[in-house]
N, C-alpha and C positions, 0 to 999 in steps of 0.2 A: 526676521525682526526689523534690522534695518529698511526693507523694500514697504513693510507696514507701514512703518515712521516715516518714509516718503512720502507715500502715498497719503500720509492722514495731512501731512505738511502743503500737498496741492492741493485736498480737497479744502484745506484750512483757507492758505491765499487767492482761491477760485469763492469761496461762499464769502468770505470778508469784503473782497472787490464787489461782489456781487449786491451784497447787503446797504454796505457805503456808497455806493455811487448810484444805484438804482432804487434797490426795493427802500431804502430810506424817506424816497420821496415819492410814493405810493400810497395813498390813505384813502382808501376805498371809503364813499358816503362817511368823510372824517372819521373813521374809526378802525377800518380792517388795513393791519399793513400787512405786508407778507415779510413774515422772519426767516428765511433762507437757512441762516446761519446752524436754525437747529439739527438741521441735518446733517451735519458735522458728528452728533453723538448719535443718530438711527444706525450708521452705517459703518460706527466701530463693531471691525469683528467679534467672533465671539471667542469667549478664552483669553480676550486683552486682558493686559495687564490693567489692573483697577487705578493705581494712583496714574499707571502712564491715561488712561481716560481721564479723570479726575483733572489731568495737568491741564490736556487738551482743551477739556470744555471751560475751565477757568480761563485758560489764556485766550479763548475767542468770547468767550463773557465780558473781559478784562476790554480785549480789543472793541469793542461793541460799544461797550460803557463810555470806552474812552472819547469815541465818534457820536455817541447820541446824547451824551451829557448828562448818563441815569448812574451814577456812580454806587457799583454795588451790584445794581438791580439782576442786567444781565448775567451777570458773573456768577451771583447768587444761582439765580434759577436754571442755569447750563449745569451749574455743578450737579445740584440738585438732581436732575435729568440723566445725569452721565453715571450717578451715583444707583441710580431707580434700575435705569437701561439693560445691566444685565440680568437682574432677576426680571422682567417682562419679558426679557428674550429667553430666559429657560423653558418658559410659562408659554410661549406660542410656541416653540419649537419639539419636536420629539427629542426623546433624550438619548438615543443609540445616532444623532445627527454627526454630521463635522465638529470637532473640535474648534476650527479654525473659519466656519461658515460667516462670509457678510452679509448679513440681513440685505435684501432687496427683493423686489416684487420674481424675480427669474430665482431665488435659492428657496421662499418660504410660501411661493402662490401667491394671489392678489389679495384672497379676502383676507389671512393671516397679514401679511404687509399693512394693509387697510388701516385696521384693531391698533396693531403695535402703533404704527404714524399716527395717530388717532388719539391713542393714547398719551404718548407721550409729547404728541404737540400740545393736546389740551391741557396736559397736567403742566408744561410750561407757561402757559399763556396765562393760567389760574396764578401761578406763581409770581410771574413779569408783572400783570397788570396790576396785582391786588399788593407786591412792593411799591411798584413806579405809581401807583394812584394814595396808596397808606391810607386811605377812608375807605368806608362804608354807606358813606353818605348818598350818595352818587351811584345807586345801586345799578340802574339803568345802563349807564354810562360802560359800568365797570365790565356786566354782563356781554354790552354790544361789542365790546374791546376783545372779550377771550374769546366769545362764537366765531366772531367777524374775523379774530387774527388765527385761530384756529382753523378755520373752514378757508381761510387764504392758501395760512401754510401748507394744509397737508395737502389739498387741490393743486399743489405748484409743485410738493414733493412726490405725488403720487404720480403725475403728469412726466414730471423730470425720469420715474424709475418705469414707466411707460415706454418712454422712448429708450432708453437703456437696454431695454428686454426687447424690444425691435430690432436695436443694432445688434444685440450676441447672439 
């Protein structure tokens, strides 16, 4: 339990650092950024405890909101995600699986990994942009923001669990 809570604690101050000093200042054809941070909630084990997810993805919401000046926004849509996460992962995974299995491209295959990242990046980005913009007006806009930050993310998360699965 504890070696869990560490390890969610690095993966925590490795994607924050990550998020805030770099991917913040990336905005592909002004509109695609790459959200790093989501991955924080792909790669909680499965059988975690629900509130201790729930904490985690609030407090890198929290952290997020506090550095990009969207108060709420993140926070919102991490929870949101962390709250969705285990029922997508019952739903890709067989169910005689690990109790205790971390989602990544080397435990569930790539095309399974694929779907879930996929999933769950876009249903964040639906969530972030359509708080952080609060119109409808700007339909355009709103659309290039969740393909563009969607098709960043999971391309940067998929790549990240690429090389993982080379190194093990």
């Amino acid at each position: 339990m504890y070696s869990e809570q560490f390890r969610l604690f690095l993966i925590f101050l490795v994607l924050a650092v990550l998020q805030v000093f770099i991917a913040n200042h990336i905005h592909l054809f002004h509109f695609a950024t790459p959200l790093c941070y989501v991955y924080l909630t792909l790669v909680m084990r499965r059988g975690a405890l629900r509130w201790a997810m729930l904490v985690w993805a609030f407090a890198m919401g929290l952290l997020m909101d506090t550095f990009n000046n969207t108060p709420g926004v993140a926070s919102g849509a991490m929870t949101l995600i962390a709250l969705i996460q285990p029922y997508l992962l019952e739903r890709m995974l067989v169910k005689e699986g690990e109790e205790d299995l971390i989602p990544s491209v080397a435990t569930m295959g790539m095309k399974p990994f694929v779907y879930y990242t996929l999933t769950l990046v876009g249903l964040y980005c639906v969530v972030f942009y359509t708080l952080e913009l609060f119109s409808f007006f700007n339909h355009t806009m709103w659309l290039e923001c969740v393909l563009g930050s969607t098709a960043l993310t999971s391309l940067l998360i998929i790549v990240v669990e690429g090389v993982r699965k080379k190194k093990s």
